[in-house]
C-alpha positions in Angstrom: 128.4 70.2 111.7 125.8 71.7 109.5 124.3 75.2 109.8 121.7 74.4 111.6 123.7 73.2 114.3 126.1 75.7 114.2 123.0 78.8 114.4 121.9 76.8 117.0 125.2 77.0 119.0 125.5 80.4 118.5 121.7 80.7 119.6 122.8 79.1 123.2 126.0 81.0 124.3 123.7 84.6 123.4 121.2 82.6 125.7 123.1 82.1 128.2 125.6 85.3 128.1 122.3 87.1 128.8 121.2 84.6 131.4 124.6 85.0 133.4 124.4 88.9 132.8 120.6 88.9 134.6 121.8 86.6 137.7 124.4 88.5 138.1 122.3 91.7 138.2 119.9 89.8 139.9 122.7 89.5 143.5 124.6 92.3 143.0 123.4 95.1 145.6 126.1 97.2 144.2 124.9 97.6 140.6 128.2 97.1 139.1 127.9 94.5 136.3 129.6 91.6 135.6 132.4 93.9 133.3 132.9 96.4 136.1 133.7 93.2 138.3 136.5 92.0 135.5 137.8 95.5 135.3 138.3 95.3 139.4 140.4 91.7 139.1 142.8 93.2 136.1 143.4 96.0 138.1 143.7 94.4 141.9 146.2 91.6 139.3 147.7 93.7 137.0 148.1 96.8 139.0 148.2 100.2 136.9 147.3 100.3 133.1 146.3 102.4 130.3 142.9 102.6 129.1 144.2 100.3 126.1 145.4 97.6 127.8 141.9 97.3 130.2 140.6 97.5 126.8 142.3 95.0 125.4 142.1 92.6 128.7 138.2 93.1 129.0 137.8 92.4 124.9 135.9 95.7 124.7 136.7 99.3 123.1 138.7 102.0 124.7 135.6 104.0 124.6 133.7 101.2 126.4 136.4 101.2 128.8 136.1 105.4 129.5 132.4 104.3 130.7 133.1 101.9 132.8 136.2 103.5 134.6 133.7 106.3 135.0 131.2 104.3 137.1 134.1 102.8 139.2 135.7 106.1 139.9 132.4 108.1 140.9 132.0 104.8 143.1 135.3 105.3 144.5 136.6 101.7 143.4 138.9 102.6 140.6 141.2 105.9 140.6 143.3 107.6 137.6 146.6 108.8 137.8 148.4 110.6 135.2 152.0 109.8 134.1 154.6 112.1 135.4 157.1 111.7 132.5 154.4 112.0 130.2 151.0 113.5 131.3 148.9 112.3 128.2 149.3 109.3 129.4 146.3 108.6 132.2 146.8 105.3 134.2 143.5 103.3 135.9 144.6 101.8 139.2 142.5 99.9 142.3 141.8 101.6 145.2 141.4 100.1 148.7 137.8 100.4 148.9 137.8 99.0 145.4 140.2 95.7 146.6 137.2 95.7 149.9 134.7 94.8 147.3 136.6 92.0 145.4 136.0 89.2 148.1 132.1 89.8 147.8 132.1 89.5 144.2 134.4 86.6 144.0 132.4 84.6 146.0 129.1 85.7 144.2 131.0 85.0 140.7 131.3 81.3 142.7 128.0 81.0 143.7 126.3 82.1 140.0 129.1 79.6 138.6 128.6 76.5 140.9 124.7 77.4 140.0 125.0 77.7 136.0 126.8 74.1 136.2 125.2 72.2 138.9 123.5 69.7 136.4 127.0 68.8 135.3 129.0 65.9 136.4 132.6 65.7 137.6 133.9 64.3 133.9 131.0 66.6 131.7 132.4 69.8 134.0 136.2 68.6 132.6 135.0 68.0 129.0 133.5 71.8 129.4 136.5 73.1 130.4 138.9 71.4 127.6 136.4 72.7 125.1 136.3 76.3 126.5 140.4 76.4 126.6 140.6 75.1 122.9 137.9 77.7 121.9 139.8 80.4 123.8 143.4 79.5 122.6 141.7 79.2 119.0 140.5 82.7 119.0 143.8 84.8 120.4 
């Protein structure tokens, strides 16, 4: 693969990152974007975790992370607790309203998803998806 191809490749996932990201703002009533929605399934998954590991798991900074738990907690989706053994330590956890809102934007994560890859058959959707996992595995 020559350069070309290869600026070009990188010229199509920005593309369509920022594509996905202005759908998604586009049918989400509850202005919470597509992160804030990743941050929910760790949690609702994962239960409890540090600001590192949602850091880590969302492939973002721990200061990135402070902003976004901020917006869930004034929302009243995400709560923090603080260790009692060691109180430095501040835990990020679901909260029942938050778990409420998880069906919604699963099935409007489905909808954007089943949208994005209409045009593709049964076999090209596979291909996709063996590419993606190698890509993913390749870069952990």
């Amino acid at each position: 693969m020559d350069c070309v191809d290869l600026v070009e490749l990188f010229e199509m996932y920005r593309i369509l990152n920022k594509r996905w990201s202005q759908e998604w703002n586009k049918v989400s009533e509850e202005n919470h974007s597509t992160t804030h929605a990743l941050a929910l399934e760790f949690l609702s998954a994962e239960g409890k975790q540090t600001a590192s590991n949602l850091a880590i798991s969302l492939s973002v900074t721990t200061g990135a992370v402070t902003g976004i738990v901020d917006k869930l907690v004034k929302s009243g989706l995400v709560k923090r607790t603080r260790d009692m053994k060691d109180r430095r330590v501040v835990y990020m956890e679901i909260t029942e309203q938050g778990m409420k809102l998880l069906k919604p934007l699963r099935e409007k994560r489905m909808r954007l998803m089943e949208g994005f890859l209409a045009s593709l058959s049964e076999s090209e959707m596979q291909i996709l998806l063996q590419i993606n996992r190698k890509l993913y595995n390749y870069t952990k």
